[in-house]
C-alpha positions as semicolon CSV with decimal commas, in nm:
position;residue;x (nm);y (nm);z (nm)
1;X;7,516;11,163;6,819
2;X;7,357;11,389;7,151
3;X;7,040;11,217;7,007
4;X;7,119;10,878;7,011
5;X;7,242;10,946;7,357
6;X;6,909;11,088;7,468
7;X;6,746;10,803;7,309
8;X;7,009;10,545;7,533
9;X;6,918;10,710;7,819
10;X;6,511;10,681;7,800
11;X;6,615;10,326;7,709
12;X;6,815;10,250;8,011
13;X;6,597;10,440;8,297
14;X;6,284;10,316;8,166
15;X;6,411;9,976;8,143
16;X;6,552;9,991;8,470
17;X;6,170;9,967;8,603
18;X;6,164;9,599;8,442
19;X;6,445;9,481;8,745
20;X;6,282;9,301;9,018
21;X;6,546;9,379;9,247
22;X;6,579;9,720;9,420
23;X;6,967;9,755;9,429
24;X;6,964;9,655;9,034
25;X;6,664;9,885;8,965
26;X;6,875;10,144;9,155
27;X;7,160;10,085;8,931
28;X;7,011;10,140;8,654
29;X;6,835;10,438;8,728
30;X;7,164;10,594;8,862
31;X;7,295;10,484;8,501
32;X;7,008;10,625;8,322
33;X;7,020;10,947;8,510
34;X;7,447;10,988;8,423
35;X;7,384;10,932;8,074
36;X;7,093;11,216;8,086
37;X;7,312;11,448;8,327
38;X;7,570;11,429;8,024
39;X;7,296;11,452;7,764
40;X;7,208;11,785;7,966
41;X;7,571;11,932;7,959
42;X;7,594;11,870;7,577
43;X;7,279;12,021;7,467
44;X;7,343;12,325;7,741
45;X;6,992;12,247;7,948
46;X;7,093;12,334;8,354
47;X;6,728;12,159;8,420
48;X;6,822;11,845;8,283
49;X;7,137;11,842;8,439
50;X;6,962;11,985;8,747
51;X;6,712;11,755;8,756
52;X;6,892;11,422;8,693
53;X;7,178;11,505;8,961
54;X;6,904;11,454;9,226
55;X;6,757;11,160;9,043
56;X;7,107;11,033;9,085
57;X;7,137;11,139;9,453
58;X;6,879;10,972;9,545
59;X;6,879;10,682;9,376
60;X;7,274;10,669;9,550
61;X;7,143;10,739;9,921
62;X;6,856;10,507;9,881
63;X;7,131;10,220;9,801
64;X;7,396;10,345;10,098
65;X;7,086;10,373;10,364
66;X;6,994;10,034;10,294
67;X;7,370;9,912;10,291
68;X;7,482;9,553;10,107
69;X;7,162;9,368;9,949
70;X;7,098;9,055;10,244
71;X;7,177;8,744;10,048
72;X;6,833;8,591;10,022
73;X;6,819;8,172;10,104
74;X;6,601;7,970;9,950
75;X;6,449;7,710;10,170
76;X;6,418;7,356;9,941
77;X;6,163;7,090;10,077
């Protein structure tokens, strides 16, 4: 089971570079770097856990500097 959620987690932050938006891409690697921060704590690696806590950080500041995503309007000739 810690496996398959090792193998969720590669899926879901390297996916997360396939969003063209940054708030969604931003999302997802916040969600990728969870699921490998509880990957960490299950298998006992502090690195991993470490590591993916400041993915996660800043990931989170980069989305609360740049505040709400601007709706974007699409001008129609």
């Amino acid at each position: 089971m810690t496996d398959i959620l090792g193998w969720v987690a590669t899926l879901v932050f390297v996916g997360s570079y396939f969003f063209a938006r940054p708030a969604a891409l931003r999302a997802m690697q916040m969600l990728g770097a969870l699921l490998w921060m509880i990957y960490g704590f299950l298998i006992g690696a502090v690195p991993v856990v470490v590591a993916n806590a400041l993915v996660f950080a800043a990931a989170a500041w980069t989305v609360l500097r740049n505040g709400a995503p601007k709706p974007v309007f699409v001008r129609r000739n």
